[in-house]
DRENPA-3360 file (N, C-alpha, C; in nm, 2 decimals, always signed):
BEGIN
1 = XXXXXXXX = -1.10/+2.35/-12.21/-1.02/+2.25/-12.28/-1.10/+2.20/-12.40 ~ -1.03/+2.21/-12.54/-1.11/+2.15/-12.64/-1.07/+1.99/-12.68 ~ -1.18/+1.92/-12.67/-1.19/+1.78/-12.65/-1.24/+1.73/-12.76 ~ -1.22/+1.61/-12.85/-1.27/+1.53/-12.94/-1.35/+1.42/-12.86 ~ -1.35/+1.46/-12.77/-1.39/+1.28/-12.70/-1.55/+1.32/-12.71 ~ -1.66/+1.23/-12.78/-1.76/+1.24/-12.83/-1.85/+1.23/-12.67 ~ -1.85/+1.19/-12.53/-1.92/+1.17/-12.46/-1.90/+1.20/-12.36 ~ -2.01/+1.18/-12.24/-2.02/+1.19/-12.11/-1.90/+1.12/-12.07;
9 = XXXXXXXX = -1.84/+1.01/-12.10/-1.73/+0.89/-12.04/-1.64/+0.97/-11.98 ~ -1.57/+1.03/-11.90/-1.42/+1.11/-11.90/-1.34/+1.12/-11.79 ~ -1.31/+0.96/-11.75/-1.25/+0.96/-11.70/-1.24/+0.81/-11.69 ~ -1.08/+0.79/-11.80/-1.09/+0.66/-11.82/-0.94/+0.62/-11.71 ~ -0.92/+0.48/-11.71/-0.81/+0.45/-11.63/-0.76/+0.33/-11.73 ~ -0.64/+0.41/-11.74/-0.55/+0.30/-11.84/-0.43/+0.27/-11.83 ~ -0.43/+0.10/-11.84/-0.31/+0.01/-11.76/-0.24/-0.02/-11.89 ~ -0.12/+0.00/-11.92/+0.00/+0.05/-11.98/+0.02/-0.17/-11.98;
17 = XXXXXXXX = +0.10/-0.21/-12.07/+0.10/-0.33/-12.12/+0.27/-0.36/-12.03 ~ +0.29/-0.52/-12.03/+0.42/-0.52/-11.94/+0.56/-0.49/-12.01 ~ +0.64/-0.37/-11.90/+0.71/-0.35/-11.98/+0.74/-0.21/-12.02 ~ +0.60/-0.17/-12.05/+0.54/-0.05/-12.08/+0.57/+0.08/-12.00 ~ +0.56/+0.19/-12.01/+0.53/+0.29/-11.91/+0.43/+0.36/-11.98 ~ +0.40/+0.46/-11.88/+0.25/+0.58/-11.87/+0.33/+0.67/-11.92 ~ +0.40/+0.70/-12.09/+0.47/+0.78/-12.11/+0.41/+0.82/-12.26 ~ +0.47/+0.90/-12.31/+0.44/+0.95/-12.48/+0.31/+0.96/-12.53;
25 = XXXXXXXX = +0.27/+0.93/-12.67/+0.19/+0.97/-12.74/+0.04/+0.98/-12.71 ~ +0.04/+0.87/-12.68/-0.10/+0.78/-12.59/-0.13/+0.84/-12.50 ~ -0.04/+0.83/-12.40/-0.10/+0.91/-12.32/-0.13/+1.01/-12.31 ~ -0.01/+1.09/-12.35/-0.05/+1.25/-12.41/-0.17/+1.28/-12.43 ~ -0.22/+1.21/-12.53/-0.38/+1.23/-12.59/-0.45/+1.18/-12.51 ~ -0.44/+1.07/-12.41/-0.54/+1.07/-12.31/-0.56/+1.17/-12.19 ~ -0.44/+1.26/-12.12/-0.45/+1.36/-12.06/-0.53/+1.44/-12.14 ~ -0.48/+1.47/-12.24/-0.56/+1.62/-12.29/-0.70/+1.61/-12.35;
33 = XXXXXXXX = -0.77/+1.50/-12.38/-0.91/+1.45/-12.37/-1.03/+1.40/-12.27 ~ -0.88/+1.35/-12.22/-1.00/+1.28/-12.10/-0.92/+1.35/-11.97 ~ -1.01/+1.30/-11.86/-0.93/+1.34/-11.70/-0.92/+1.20/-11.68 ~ -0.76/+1.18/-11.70/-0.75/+1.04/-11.74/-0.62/+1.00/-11.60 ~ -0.64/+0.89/-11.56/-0.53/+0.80/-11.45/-0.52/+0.72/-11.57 ~ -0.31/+0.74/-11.54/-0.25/+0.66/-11.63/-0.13/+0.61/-11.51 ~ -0.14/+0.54/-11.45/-0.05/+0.48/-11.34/+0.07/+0.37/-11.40 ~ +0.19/+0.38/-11.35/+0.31/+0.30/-11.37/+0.28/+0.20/-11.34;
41 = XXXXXXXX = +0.25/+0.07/-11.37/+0.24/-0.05/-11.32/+0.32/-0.15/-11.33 ~ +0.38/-0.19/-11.22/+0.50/-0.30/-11.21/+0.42/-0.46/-11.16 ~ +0.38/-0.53/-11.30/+0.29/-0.60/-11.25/+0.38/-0.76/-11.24 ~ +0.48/-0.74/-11.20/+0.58/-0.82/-11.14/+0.59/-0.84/-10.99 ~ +0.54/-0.71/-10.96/+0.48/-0.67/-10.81/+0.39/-0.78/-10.75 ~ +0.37/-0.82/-10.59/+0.29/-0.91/-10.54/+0.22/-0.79/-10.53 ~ +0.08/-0.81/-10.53/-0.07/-0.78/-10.49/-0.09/-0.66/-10.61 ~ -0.04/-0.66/-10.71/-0.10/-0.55/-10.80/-0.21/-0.55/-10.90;
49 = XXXXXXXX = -0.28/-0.67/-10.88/-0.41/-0.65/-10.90/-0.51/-0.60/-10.78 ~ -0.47/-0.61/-10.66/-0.52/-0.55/-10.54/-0.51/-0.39/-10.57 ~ -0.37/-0.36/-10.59/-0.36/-0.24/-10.60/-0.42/-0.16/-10.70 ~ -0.45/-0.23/-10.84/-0.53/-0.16/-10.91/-0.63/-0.19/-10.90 ~ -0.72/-0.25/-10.79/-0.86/-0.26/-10.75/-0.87/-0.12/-10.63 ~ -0.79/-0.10/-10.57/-0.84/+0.04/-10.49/-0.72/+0.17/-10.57 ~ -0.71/+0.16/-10.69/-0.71/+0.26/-10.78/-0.85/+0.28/-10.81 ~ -0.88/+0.21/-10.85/-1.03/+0.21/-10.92/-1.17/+0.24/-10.79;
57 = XXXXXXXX = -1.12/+0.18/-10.70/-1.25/+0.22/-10.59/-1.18/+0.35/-10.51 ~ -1.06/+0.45/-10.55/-0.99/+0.58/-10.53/-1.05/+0.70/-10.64 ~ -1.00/+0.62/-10.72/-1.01/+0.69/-10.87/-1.15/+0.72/-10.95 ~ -1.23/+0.65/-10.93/-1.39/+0.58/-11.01/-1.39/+0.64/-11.11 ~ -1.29/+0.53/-11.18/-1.32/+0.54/-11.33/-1.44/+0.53/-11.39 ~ -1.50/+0.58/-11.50/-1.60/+0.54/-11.57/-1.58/+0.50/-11.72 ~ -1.51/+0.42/-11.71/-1.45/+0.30/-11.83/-1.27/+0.27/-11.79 ~ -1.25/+0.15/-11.82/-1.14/+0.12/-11.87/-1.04/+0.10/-12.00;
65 = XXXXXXXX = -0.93/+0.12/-12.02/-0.88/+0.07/-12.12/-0.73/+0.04/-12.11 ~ -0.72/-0.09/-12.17/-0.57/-0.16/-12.17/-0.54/-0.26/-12.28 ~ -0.36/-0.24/-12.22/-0.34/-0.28/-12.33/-0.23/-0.42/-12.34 ~ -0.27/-0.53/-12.38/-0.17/-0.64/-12.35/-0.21/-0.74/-12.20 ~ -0.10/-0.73/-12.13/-0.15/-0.75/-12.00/-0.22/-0.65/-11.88 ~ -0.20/-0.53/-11.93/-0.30/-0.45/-11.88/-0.45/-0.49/-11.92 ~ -0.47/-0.49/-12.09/-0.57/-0.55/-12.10/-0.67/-0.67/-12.06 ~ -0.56/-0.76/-12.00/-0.61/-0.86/-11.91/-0.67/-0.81/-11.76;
73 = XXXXXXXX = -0.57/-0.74/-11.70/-0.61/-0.67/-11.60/-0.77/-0.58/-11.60 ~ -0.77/-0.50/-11.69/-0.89/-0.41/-11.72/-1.00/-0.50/-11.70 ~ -0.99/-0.63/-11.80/-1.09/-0.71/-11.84/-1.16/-0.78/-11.69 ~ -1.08/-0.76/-11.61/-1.09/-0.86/-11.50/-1.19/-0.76/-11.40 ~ -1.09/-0.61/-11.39/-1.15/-0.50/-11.35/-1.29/-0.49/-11.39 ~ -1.30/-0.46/-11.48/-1.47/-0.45/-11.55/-1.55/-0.50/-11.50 ~ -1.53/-0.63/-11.49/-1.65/-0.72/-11.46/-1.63/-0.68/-11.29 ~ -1.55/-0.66/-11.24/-1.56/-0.65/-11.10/-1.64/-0.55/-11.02;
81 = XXXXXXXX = -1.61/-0.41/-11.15/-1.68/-0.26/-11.10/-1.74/-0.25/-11.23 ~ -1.83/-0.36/-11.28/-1.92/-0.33/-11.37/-1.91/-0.19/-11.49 ~ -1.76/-0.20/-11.57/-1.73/-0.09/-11.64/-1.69/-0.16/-11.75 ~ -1.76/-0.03/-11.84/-1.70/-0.06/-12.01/-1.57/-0.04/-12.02 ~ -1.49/-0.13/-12.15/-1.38/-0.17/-12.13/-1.34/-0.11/-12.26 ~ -1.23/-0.10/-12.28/-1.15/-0.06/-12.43/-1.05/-0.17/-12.45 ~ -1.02/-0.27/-12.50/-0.88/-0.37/-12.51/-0.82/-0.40/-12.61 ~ -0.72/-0.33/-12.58/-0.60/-0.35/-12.72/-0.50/-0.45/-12.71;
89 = XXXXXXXX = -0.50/-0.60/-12.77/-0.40/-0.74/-12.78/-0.43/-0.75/-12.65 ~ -0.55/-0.79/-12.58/-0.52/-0.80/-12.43/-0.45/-0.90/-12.45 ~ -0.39/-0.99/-12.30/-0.37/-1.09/-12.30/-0.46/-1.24/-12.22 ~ -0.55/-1.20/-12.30/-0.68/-1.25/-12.18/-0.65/-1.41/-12.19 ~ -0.57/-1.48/-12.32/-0.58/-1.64/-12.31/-0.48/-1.73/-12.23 ~ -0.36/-1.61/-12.22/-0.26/-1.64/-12.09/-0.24/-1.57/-11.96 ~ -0.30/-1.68/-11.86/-0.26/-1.69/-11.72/-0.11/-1.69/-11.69 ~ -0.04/-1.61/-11.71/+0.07/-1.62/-11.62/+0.13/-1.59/-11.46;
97 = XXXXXXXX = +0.21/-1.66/-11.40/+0.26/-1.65/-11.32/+0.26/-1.52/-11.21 ~ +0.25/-1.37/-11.30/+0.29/-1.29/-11.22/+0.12/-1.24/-11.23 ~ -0.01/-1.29/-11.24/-0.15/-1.25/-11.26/-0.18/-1.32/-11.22 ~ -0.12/-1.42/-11.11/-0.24/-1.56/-11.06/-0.35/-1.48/-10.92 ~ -0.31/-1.38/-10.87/-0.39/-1.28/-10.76/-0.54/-1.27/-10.86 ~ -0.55/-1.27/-10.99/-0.64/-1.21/-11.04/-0.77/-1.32/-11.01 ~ -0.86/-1.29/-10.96/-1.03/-1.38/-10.93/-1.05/-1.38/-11.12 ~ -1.08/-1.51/-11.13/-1.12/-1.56/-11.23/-1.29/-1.58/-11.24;
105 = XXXXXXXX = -1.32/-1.48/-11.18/-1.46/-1.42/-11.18/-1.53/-1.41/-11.27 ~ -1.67/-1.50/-11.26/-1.76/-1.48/-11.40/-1.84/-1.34/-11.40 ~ -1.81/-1.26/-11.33/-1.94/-1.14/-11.32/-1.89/-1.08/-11.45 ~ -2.03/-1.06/-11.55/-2.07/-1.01/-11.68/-1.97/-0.88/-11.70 ~ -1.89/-0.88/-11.84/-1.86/-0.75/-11.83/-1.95/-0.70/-11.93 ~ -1.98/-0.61/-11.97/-2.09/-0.54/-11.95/-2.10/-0.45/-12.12 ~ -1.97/-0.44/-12.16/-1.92/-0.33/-12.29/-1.82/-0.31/-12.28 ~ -1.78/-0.44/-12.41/-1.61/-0.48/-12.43/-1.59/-0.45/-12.56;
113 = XXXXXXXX = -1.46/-0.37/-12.59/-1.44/-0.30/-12.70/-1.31/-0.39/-12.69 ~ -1.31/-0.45/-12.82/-1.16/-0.51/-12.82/-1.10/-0.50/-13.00 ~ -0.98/-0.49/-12.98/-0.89/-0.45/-13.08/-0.79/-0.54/-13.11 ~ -0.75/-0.61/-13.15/-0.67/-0.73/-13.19/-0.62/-0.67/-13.31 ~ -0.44/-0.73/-13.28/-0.36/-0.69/-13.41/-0.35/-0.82/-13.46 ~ -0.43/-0.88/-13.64/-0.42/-0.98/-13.67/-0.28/-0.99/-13.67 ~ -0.19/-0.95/-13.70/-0.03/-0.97/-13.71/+0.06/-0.97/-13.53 ~ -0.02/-0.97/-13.44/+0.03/-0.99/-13.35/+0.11/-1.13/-13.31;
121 = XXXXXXXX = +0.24/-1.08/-13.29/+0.34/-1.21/-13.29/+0.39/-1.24/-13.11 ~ +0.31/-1.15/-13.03/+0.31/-1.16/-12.87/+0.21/-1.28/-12.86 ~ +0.09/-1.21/-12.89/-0.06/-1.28/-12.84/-0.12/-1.27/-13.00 ~ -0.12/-1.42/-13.02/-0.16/-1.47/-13.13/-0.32/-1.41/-13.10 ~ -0.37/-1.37/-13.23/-0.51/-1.32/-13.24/-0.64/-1.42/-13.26 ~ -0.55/-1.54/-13.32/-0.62/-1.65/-13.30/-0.69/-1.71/-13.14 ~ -0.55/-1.72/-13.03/-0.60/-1.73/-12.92/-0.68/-1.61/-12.87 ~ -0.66/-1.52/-12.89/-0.76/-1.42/-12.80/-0.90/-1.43/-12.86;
129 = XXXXXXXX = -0.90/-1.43/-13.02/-1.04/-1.47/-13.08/-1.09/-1.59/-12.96 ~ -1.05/-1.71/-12.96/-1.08/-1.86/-12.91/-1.14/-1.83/-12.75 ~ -1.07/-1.70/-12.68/-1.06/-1.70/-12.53/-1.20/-1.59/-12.54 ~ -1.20/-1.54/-12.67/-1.33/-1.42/-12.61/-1.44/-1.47/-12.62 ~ -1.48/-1.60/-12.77/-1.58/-1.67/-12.77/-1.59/-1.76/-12.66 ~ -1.56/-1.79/-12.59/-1.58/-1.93/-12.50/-1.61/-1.83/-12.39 ~ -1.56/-1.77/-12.32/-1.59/-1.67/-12.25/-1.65/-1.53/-12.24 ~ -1.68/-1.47/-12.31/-1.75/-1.34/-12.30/-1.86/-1.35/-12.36;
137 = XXXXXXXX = -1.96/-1.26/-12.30/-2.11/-1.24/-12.37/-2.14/-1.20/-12.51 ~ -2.13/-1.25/-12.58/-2.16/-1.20/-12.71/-2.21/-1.08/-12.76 ~ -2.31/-1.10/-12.67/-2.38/-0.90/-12.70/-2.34/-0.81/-12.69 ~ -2.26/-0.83/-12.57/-2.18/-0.73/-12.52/-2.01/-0.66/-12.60 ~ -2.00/-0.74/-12.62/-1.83/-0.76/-12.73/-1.88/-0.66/-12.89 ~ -1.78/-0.59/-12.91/-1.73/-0.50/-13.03/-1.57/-0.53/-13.06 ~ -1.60/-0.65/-13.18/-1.45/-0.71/-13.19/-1.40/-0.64/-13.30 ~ -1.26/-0.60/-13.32/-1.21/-0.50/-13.44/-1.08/-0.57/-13.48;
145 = XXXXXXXX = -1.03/-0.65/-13.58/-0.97/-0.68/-13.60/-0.88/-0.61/-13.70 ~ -0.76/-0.57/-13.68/-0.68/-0.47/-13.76/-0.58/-0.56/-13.82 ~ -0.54/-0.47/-13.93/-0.38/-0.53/-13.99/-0.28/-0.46/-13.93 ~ -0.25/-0.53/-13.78/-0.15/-0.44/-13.72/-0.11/-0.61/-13.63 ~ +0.02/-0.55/-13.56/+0.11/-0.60/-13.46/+0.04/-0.60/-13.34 ~ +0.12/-0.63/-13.23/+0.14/-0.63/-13.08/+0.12/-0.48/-13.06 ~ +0.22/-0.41/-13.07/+0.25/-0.23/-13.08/+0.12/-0.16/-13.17 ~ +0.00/-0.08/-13.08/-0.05/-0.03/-13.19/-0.01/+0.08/-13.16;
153 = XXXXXXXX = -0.03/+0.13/-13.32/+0.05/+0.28/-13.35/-0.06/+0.40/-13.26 ~ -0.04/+0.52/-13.22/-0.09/+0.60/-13.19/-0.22/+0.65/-13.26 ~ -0.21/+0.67/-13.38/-0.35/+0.67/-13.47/-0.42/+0.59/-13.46 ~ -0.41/+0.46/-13.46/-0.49/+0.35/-13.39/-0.56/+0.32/-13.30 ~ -0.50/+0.37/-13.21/-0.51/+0.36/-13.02/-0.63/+0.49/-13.04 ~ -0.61/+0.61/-13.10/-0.69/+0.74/-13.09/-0.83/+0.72/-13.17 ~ -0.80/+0.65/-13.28/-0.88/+0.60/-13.38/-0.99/+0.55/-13.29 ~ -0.93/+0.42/-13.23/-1.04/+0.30/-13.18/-1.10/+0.36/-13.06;
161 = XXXXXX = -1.03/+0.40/-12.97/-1.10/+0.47/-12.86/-1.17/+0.56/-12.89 ~ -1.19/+0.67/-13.00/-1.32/+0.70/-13.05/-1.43/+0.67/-13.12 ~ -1.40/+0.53/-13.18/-1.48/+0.48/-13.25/-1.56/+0.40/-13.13 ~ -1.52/+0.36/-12.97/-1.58/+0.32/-12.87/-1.67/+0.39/-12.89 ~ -1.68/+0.53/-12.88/-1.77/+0.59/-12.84/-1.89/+0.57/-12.99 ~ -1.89/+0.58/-13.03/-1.99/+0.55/-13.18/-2.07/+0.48/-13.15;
% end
């Protein structure tokens, strides 16, 4: 299989934003790069942060990445199973309703790659800035702030997840 993915990493697990499905471009290119879990997630669902905690102790990923409320999810994951993260608009400054299962756990995450669309009109880039400083290790964080939306385009998404690896 001829692969662009610059590293050892290959086998990411990536949680699709709400709403979303494990369908088209994105993932496309993550099958054919990586040996990648891209699971449906109905995170409307009771216990589906449970469930994507023995995905991950099934699966053993060796990185994460997500996107939106997946992003949130990943971020939580990370610190749990001590993995580098990839996060596109997570939604890390709103707790909602159907995420309150999630441990609000301070264990370090470790190598956080985050991608903010300054023009996001979901998740203001201002609050996710506000929620990564007060909360995340500094050293650890690679913040990339784009002229983009909520929706990142496919070139984007391919873009930034190889620039992880750099």
């Amino acid at each position: 299989m001829e692969s662009d993915s610059p590293t050892t990493l290959n086998r990411p697990l990536y949680l699709h934003g709400l709403g979303a499905t494990p369908t088209g471009e994105k993932v496309d290119w993550l099958h054919k790069q990586f040996t990648a879990l891209t699971p449906h997630i109905d995170y409307l669902q009771s216990g589906v942060y449970e469930s994507l905690r023995e995905a991950v102790v099934e699966y053993k990923p060796d990185f994460l990445i997500g996107s939106s409320v997946g992003g949130y999810m990943a971020y939580f994951l990370a610190g749990d199973f001590d993995l580098p993260v990839v996060l596109f608009n997570p939604a890390l400054p709103y707790r909602n309703g159907f995420v309150t299962e999630v441990s609000q756990q301070k264990h370090p995450v470790r190598d956080i790659f985050v991608v903010i669309g300054f023009n996001d009109d979901v998740i203001k880039a201002e609050d996710n800035l506000n929620w990564i400083l007060r909360n995340a290790n500094y050293d650890q964080v690679t913040l990339r702030i784009k002229n983009a939306g909520h929706r990142i385009s496919f070139e984007m998404f391919r873009d930034e997840i190889l620039c992880f690896f750099r």
